[in-house]
DOBA-849996 format. One line per 3 residues: their letters; for each residue x, y, z of C-alpha. Coordinates in nm, 4 decimals. Layout:
% residues N
A> X:Y:Z ~ ...;
***
This chain:
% residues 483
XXX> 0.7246:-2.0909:-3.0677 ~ 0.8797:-1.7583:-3.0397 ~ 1.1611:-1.8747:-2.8259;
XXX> 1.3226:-2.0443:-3.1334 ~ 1.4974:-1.7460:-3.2291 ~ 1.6818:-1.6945:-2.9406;
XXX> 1.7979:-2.0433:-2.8915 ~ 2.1865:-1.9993:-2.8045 ~ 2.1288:-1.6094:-2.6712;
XXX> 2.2995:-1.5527:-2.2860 ~ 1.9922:-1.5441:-2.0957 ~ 2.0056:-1.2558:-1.7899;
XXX> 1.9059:-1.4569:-1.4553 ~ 1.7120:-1.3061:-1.1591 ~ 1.5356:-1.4092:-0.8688;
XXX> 1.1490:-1.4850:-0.9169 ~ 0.9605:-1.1777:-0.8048 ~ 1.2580:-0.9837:-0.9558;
XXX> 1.3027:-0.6706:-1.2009 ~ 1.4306:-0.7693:-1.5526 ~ 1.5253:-0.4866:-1.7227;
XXX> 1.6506:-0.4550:-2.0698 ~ 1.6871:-0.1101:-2.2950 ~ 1.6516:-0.0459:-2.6579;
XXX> 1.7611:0.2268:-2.8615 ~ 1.4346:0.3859:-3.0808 ~ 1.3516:0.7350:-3.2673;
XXX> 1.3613:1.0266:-3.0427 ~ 1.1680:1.2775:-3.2720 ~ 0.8398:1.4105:-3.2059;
XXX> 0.6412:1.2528:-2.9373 ~ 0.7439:0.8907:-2.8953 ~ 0.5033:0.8640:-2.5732;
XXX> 0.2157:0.8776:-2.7904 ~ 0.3346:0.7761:-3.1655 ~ 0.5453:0.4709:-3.0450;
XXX> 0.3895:0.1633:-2.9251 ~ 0.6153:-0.0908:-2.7558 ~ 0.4591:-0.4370:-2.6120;
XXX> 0.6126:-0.7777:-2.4957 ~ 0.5062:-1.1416:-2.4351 ~ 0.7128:-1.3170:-2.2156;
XXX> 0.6439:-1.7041:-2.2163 ~ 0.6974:-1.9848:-1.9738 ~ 0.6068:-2.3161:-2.0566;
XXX> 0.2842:-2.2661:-2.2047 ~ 0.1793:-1.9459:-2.0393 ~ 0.2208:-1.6193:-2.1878;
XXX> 0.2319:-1.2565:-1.9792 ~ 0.1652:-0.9455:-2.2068 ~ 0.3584:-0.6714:-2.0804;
XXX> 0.4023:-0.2789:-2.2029 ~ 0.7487:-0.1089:-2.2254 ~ 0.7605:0.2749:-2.2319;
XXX> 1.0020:0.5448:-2.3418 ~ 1.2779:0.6591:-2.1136 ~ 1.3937:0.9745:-2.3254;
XXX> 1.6997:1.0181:-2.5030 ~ 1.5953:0.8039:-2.7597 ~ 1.6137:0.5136:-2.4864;
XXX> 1.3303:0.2549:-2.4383 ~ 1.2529:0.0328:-2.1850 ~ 1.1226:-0.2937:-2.1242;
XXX> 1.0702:-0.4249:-1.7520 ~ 0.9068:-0.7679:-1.6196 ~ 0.8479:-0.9748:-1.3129;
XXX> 0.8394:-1.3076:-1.3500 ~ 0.6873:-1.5231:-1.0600 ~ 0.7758:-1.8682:-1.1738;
XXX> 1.1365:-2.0391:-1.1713 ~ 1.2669:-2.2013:-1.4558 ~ 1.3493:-2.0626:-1.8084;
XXX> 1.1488:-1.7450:-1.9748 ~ 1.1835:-1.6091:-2.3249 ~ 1.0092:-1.3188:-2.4862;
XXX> 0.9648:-1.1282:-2.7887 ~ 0.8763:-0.7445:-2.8323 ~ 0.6254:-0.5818:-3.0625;
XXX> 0.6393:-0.2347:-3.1833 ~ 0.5450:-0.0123:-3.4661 ~ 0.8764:0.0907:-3.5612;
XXX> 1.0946:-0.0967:-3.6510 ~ 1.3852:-0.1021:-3.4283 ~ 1.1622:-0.2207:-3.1038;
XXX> 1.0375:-0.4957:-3.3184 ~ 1.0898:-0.8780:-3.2860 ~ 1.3523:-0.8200:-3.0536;
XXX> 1.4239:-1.1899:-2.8479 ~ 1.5822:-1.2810:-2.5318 ~ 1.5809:-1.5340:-2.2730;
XXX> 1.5655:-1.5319:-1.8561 ~ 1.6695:-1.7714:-1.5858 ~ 1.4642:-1.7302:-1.3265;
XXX> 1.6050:-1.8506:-0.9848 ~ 1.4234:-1.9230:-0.6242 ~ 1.3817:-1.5699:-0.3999;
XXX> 1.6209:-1.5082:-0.0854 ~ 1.6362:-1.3039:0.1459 ~ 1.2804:-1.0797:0.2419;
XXX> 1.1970:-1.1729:-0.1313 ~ 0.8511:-1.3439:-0.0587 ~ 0.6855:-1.2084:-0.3933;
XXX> 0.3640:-0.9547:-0.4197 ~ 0.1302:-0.9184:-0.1443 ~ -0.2251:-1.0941:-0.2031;
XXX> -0.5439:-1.0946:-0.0433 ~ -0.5974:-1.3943:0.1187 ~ -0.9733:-1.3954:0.2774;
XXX> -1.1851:-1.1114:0.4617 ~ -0.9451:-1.0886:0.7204 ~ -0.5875:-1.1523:0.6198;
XXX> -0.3199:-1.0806:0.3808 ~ -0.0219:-1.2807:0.2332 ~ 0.2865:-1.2234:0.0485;
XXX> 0.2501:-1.4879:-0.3116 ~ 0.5019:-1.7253:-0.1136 ~ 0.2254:-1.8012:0.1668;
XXX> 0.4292:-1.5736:0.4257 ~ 0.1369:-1.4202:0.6240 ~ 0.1333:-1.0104:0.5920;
XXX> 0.0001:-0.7703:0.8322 ~ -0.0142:-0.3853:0.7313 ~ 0.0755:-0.1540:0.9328;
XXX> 0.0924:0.2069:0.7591 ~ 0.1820:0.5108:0.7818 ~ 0.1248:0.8598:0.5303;
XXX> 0.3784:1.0073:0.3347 ~ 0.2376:1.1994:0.0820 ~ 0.4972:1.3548:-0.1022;
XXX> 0.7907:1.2536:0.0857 ~ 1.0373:1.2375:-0.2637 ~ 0.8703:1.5647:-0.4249;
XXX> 1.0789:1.8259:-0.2582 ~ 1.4195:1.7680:-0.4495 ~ 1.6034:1.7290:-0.0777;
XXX> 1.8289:1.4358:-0.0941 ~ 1.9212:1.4458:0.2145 ~ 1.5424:1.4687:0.3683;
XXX> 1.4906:1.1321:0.1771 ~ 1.7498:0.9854:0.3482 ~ 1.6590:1.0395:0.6621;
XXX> 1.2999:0.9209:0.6144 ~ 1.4283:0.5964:0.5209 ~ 1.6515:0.5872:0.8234;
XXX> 1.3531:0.6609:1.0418 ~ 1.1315:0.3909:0.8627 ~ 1.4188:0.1652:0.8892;
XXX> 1.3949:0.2185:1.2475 ~ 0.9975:0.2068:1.2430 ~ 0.7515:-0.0249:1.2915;
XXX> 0.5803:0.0404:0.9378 ~ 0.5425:-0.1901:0.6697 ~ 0.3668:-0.0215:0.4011;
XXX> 0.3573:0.3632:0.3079 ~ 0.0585:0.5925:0.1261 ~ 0.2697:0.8328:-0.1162;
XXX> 0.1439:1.0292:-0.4238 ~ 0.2342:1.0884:-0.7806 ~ 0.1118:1.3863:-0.8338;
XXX> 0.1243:1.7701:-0.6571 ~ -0.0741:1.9633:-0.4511 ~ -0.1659:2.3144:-0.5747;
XXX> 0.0430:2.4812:-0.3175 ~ 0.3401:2.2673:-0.3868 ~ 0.6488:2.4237:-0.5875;
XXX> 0.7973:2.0769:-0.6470 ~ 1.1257:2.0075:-0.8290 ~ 1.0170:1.7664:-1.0910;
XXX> 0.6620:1.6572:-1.2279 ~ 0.5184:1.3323:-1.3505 ~ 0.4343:1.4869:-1.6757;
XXX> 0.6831:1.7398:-1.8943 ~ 0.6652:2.1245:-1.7538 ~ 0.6736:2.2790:-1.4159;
XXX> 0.4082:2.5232:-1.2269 ~ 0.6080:2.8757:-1.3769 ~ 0.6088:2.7140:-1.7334;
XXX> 0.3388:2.5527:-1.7933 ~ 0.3084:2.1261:-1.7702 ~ 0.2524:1.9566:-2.1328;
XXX> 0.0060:1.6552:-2.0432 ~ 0.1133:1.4469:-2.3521 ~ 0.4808:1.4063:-2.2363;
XXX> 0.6097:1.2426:-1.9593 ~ 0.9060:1.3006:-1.7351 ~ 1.1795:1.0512:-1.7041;
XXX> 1.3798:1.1838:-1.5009 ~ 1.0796:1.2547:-1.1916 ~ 1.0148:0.8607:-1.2327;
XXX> 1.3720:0.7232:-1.2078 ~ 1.3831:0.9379:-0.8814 ~ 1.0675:0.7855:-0.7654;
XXX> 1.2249:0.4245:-0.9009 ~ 1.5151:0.4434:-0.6352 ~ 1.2631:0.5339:-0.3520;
XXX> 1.0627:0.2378:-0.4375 ~ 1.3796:0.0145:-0.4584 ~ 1.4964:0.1590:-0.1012;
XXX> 1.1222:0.0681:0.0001 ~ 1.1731:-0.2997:-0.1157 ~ 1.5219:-0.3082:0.0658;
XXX> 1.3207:-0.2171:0.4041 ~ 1.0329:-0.4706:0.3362 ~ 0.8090:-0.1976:0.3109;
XXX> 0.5127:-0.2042:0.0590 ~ 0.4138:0.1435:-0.1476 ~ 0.0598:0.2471:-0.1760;
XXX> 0.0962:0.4714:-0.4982 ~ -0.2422:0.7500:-0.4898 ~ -0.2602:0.7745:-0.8981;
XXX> -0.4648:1.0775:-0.8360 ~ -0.6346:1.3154:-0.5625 ~ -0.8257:1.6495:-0.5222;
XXX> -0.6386:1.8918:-0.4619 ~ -0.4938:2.0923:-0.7767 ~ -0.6699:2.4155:-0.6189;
XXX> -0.7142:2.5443:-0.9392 ~ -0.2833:2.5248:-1.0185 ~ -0.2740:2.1808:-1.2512;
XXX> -0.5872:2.0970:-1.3915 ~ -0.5053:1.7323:-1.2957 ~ -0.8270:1.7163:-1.1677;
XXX> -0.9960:1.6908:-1.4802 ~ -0.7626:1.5533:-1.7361 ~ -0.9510:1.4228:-2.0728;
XXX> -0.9912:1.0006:-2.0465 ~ -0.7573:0.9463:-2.2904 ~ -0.5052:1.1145:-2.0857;
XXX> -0.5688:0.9567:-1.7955 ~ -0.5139:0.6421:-1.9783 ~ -0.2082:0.7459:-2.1072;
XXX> -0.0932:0.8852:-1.7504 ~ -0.2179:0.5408:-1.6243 ~ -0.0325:0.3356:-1.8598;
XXX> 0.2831:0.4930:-1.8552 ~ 0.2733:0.4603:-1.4879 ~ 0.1918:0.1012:-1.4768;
XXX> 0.4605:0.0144:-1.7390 ~ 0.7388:0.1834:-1.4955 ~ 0.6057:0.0831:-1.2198;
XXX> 0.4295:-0.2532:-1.1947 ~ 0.7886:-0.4409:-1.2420 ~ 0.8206:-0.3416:-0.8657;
XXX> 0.6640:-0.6506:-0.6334 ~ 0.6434:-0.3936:-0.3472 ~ 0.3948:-0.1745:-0.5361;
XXX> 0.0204:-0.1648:-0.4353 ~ -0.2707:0.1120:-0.6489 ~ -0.4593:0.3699:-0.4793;
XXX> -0.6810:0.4396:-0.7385 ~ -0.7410:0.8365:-0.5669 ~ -0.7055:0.9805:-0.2101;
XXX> -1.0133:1.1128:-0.1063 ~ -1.1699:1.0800:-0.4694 ~ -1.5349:1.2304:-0.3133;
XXX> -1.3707:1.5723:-0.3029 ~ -1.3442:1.5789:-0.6866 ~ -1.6145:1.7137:-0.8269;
XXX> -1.5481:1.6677:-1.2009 ~ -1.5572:1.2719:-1.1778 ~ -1.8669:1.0585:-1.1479;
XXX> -1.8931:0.7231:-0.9920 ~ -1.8915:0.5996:-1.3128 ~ -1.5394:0.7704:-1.3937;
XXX> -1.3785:0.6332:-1.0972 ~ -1.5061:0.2630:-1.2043 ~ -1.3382:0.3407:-1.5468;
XXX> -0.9874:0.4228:-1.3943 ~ -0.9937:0.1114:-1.1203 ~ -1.0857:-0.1052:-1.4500;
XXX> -0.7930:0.0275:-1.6109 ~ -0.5658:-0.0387:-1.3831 ~ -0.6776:-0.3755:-1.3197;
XXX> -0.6322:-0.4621:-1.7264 ~ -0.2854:-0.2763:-1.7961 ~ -0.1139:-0.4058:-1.4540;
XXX> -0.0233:-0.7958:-1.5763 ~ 0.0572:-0.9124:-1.1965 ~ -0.2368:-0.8011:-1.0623;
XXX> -0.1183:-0.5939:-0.7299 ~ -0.3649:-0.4754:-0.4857 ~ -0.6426:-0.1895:-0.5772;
XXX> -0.8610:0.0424:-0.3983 ~ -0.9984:0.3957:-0.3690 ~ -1.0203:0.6119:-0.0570;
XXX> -1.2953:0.7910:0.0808 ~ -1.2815:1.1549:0.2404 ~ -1.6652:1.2791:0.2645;
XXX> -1.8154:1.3119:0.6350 ~ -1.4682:1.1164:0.8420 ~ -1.7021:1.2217:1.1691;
XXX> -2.0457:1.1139:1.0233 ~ -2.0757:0.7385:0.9254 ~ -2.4692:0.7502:0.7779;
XXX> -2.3101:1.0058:0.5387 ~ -1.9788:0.8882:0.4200 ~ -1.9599:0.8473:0.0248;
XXX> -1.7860:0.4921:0.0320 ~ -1.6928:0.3618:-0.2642 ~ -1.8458:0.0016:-0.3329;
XXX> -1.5830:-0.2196:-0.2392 ~ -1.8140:-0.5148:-0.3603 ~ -1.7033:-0.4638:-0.6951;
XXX> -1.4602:-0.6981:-0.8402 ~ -1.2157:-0.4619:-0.9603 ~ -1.1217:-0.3614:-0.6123;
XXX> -0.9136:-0.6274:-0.3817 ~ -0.9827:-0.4491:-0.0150 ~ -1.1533:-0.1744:0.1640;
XXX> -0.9335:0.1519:0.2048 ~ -1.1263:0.3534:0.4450 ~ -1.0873:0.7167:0.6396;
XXX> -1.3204:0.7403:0.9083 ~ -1.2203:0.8554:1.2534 ~ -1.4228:0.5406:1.4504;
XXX> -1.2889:0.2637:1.4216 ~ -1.5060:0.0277:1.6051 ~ -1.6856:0.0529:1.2554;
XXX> -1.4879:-0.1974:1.1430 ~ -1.6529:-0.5088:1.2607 ~ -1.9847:-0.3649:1.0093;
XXX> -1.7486:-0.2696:0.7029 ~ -1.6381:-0.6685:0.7439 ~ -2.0120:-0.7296:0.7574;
XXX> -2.0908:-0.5342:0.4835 ~ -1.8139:-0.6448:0.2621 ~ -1.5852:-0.9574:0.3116;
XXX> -1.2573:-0.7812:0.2000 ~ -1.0078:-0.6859:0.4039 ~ -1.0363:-0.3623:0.5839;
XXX> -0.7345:-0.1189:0.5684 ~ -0.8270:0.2230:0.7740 ~ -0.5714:0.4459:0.6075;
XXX> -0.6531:0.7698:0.8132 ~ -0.8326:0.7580:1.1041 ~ -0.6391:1.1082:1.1955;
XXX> -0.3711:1.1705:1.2799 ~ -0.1503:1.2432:1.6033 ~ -0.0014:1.5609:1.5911;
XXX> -0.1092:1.9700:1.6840 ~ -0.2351:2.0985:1.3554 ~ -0.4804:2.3136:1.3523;
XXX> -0.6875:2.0646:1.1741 ~ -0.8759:1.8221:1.3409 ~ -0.7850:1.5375:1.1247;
XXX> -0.3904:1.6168:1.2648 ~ -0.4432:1.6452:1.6181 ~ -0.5175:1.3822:1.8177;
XXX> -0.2912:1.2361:2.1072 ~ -0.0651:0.9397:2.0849 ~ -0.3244:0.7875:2.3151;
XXX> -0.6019:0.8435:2.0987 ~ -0.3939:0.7255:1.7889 ~ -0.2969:0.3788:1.9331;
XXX> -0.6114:0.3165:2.0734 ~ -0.8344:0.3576:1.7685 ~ -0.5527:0.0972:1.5905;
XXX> -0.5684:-0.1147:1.8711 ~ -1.0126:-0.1203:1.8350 ~ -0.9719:-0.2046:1.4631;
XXX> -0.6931:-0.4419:1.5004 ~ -0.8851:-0.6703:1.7601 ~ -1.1792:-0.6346:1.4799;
XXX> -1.0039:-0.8164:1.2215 ~ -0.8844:-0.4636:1.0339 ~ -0.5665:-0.2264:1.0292;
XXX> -0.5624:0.0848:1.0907 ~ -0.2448:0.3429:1.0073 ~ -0.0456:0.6002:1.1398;
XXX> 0.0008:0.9172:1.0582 ~ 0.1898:1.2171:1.2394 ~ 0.1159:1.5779:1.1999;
XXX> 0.3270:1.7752:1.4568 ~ 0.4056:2.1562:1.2908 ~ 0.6784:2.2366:1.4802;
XXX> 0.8975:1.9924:1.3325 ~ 1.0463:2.2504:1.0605 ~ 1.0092:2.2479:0.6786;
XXX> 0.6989:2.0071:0.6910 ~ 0.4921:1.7271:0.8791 ~ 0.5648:1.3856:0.8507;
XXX> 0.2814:1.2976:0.6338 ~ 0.3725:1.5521:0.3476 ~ 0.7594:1.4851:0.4162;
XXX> 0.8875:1.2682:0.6066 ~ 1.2274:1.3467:0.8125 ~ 1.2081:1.2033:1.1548;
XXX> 0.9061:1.1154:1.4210 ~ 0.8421:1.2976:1.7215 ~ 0.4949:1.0968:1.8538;
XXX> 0.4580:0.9092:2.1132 ~ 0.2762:0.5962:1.9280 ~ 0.5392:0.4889:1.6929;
XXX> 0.6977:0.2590:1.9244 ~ 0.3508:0.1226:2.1091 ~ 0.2591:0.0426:1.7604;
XXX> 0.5808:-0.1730:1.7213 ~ 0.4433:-0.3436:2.0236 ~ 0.1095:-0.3951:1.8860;
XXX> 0.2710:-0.5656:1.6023 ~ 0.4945:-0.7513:1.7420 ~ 0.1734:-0.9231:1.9775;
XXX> -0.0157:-0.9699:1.6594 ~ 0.2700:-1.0981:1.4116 ~ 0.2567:-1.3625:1.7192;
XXX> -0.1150:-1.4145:1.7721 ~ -0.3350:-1.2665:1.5588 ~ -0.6866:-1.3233:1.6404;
XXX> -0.8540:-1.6233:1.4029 ~ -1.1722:-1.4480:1.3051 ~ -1.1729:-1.6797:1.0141;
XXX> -1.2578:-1.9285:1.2249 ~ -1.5790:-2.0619:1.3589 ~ -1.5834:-1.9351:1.7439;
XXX> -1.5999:-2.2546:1.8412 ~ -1.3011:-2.3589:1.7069 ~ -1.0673:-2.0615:1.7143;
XXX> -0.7716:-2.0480:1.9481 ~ -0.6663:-1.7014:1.9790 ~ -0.8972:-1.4177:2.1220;
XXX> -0.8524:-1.0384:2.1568 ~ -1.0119:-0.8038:2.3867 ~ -0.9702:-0.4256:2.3760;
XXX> -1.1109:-0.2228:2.6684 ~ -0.9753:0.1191:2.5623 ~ -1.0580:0.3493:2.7787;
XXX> -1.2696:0.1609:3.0083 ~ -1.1331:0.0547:3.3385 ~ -1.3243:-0.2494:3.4705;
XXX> -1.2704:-0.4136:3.7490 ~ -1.2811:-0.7345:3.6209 ~ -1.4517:-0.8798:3.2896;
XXX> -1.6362:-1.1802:3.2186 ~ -1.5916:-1.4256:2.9266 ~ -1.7816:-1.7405:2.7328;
XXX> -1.4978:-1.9528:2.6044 ~ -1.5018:-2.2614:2.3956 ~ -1.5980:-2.5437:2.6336;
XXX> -1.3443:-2.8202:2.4919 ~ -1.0329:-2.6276:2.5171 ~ -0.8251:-2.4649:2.7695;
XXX> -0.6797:-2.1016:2.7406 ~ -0.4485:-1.9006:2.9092 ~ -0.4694:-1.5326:2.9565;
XXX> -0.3029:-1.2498:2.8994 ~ -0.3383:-0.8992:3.0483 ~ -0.1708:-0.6358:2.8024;
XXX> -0.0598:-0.2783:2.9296 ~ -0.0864:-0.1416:2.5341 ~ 0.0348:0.1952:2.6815;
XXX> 0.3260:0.1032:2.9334 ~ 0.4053:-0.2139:2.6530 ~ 0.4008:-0.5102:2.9073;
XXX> 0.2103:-0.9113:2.9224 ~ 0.1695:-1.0065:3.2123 ~ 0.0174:-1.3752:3.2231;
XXX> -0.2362:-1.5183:3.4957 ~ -0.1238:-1.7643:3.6673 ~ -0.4409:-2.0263:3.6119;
XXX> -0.6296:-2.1386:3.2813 ~ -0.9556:-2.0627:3.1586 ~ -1.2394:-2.2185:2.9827;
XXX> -1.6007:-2.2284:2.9526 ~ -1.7737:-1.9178:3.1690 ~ -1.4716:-1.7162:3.3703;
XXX> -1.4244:-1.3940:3.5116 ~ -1.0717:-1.2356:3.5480 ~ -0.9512:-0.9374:3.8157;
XXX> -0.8535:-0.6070:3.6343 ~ -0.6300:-0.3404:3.7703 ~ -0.8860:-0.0668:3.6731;
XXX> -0.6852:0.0878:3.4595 ~ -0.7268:0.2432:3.0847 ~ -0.5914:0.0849:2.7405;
XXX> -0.5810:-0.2781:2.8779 ~ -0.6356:-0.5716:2.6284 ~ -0.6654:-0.9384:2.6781;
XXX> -0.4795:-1.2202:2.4711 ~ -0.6738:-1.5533:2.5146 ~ -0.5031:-1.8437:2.3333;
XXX> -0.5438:-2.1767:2.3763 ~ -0.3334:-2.4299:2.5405 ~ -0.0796:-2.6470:2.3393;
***
C-alpha cells in the first residue's frame, strides 16, 4: 500500500529491538506541543504499528520506532501541517547481537523473559533522581558502580521532589520562575535519553515512576488537570518507549496522593497501556502501612492493565500470599533499605537487607536493594547515586549468581519439580527434615548466604531425609535433582 512511494528510497538498517530515529523540520511558532499533531504507521508484511512522534524544539521533530521483527519495514507519517505529512521511508531490520535480547515480558506468575526467550531475573535497586542534579561527573560514577554491581534493573523518576533545586525540568520553567505545564523540555529529556542508552549498554532495565507524592506544596504536579497528564504521558511515551530497556511505574507510592482516586490512577495505567505500541511492563507502587499488612492500600494488580505486582512492604515472607492472591509476578521494590537514616525505612543492616531478599526470592518473588547511608556526602544512593558503601551489594551478586543457575521451579507441580530452595534466616537448626519427590534423586546443598560459600553433602536424598546443620544463622538449602 503505502510503501509504494518509497520504492527505490535508501532504507536505514538496525538491529530488531533497535531505535530508528529520523528528524523533520516543522513550524516552530506558538506551541507546537499542543497545536501540532505528528503520527506514524510503520508496516511489515501485513501488520501495521501506530506510533506518535513529538517535537524536539528548534523547529525539529522527531519520529522514533522499535521494530521487533526482521525483514523489510516501511512507514508513512501523518500530521496536520503540512511539512510532517506523507513523509515515506523504508527500514532493514537485521537479527540482534550482542546483550540485544529485545523487551522484557512476563512470562507466568513466577518468571520473567526478555522477547527472545532469554530467561530474566530482576534484581533492583533505587535511584530516584540519580540524573536530576546537573553533575556529570556524579552520573558517571553511578554507572561505573552499577557496572560493577550486581543490579539489573533501576527505579528512577521523572519528576522532582519539592525540596529539590534541580537543573532542568520535564516540563518548560524552573522552581524560581515558575514551570509552564503546556511545554515541554527537550533538552531535560535528551539528558535523560543518554542515561537510558548507558542503561541499555549495562543490560540494565529502567523502571521510569511517571509520577509520585511529593511536590510538598512546590510544583503542583500532584494535581495536574487530565488533559495534562495525558499530554505529560504522551509526550513521555513518544520519547521514550523507542527504548527496549524501558519498563512504567505508573506512581511511587501513589496512596500518599490525596488528590487522585482509585479511579484516577486506573485512568493513567489505561493510558499508558494504549499510547505505548510495544507494550513494556506496567505497575503502580504502594506506600500506605509498609509495617501493617491488614492495612496496606494495594493497588489491584488483578486488573488487566497492570503486567506484575510492585510492592513496598517490609515482610517479605508475604510473598508466597501476594502469589496466592494474584498470579503475577511479584517485584518487592522497597522492603527498606540498608543504611543509618534516621528513617526507619533507611536503616536496616546489610544482614537484614539480604535476608528479607533471600525469603522472597526462595518464594518465587524479587525483592530490591536500596542503600541509604548519610554520611556518604552530597546525597544517598537512592536519591543519587555515586558509589556503595553496604555490605549486601556483593552477597546479592551471590544470590544471583545461585539463582541465574537454579532457580526454584514453582511453576511446577511438586511432584515433578527438580530444584528446591530453603531459607532458614535467622534460625539455626540443628538439622532439618524434608519430603522429597519419591521417583527422583537430589543432591544437597548447604549455602553460607552471608560468608558466600556451597558446600555439597556428600550422599543423595530422596523421599523422607533429614540433613546435619552447623547451627548457624542465614543458611539456605539448594535441592536439585540428579542428572
Amino acid at each position: 500500500m503505502f510503501s509504494k512511494d518509497a520504492i527505490g528510497m535508501a532504507a536505514d538498517t538496525l538491529e530488531c529491538w533497535g531505535r530508528f530515529e529520523r528528524s523533520f523540520h516543522g513550524p516552530a511558532a506558538g506551541n507546537p506541543f499542543q497545536e501540532i499533531t505528528f503520527q506514524a504507521e510503520f508496516r511489515h508484511h501485513n501488520r501495521v504499528v501506530k506510533t506518535e512522534g513529538f517535537y524536539d524544539g528548534g523547529g525539529i521533530y522527531k519520529l522514533r520506532f522499535m521494530p521487533d521483527a526482521v525483514g523489510a519495514w516501511s512507514y508513512v507519517t501523518f500530521s496536520n501541517c503540512k511539512e510532517l505529512d506523507a513523509q515515506y521511508g523504508q527500514l532493514q531490520v537485521s537479527a540482534p547481537v550482542g546483550i540485544n535480547r529485545g523487551l522484557v515480558r512476563v512470562k507466568d506468575a513466577y518468571r520473567f523473559t526478555y522477547s527472545d526467550g532469554t530467561p530474566y531475573l530482576p534484581f533492583g535497586t533505587t535511584l530516584y533522581h540519580w540524573f536530576h542534579h546537573g553533575d556529570e561527573e556524579q552520573e558517571q560514577t553511578t554507572l561505573g558502580t552499577l557496572a560493577a554491581s550486581p543490579f539489573n534493573k533501576v527505579r528512577m523518576c521523572i519528576l522532582p521532589t519539592g525540596e529539590m533545586k534541580p537543573s532542568m525540568l520535564a516540563f518548560a520553567g524552573n522552581r524560581e520562575q515558575g514551570v509552564d505545564i503546556q511545554q515541554f523540555n527537550p533538552d531535560f529529556f535528551a539528558h535523560m535519553e543518554k542515561r537510558l542508552d548507558d542503561l541499555q549498554q549495562l543490560g540494565i532495565e529502567a523502571d521510569i515512576i511517571l509520577f509520585h507524592p511529593y511536590d510538598q506544596g512546590v510544583w503542583g504536579f500532584e494535581q495536574l488537570e487530565p488533559e495534562v497528564e495525558e499530554a505529560y504521558l504522551r509526550y513521555v511515551i513518544a520519547r521514550l518507549s523507542s527504548y527496549r530497556n524501558v519498563w512504567w511505574s505508573i506512581a511511587n507510592e501513589f496512596d500518599f496522593n490525596i488528590h487522585k482516586s482509585m479511579n484516577d490512577w486506573d485512568r493513567l495505567l489505561q493510558t499508558v497501556q494504549r499510547l505505548d505500541p510495544y507494550g513494556h511492563l506496567r505497575s503502580i507502587h504502594n506506600g500506605t502501612k509498609m509495617y501493617d499488612y491488614e492495612r496496606t492500600a494495594f493497588y489491584d494488580y488483578t486488573k488487566p492493565w497492570i503486567t506484575h505486582q510492585s510492592i513496598q512492604h517490609w515482610d517479605t515472607s508475604w510473598t508466597t500470599s501476594w502469589l496466592d492472591r494474584c498470579d503475577k509476578p511479584v517485584v518487592i521494590d522497597e522492603c527498606c533499605y540498608e543504611g543509618d537514616s534516621i528513617r526507619r525505612w533507611g536503616n536496616i543492616s546489610g544482614e537484614e537487607l539480604l535476608r528479607r531478599i533471600w525469603e522472597s526470592q526462595i518464594r518465587g518473588g524479587y525483592a530490591s536493594h536500596g542503600e541509604a547511608y548519610e554520611g556518604q556526602g552530597g546525597g544517598t544512593w537512592i536519591s543519587r547515586g555515586g558509589t556503595l558503601v553496604g555490605e549486601s551489594p556483593k552477597r546479592i551478586q551471590f544470590l544471583r549468581e545461585l539463582m541465574e543457575t537454579g532457580q526454584a521451579d514453582l511453576w511446577e507441580l511438586e511432584s515433578e519439580r527438580t530444584c528446591f530452595w530453603i531459607y532458614l534466616g535467622l534460625s539455626r537448626p540443628g538439622y532439618w527434615e524434608l519430603q522429597l519427590p519419591e521417583h527422583r534423586v537430589f543432591h544437597i546443598d548447604l549455602i553460607d548466604t552471608w560468608e558466600m560459600q556451597v558446600e555439597r553433602f556428600p550422599q543423595t536424598y530422596c523421599g523422607s531425609c533429614k540433613v546435619t546443620l552447623p547451627g548457624k544463622s542465614y543458611l539456605a538449602l539448594r535441592i536439585t535433582a540428579v542428572a
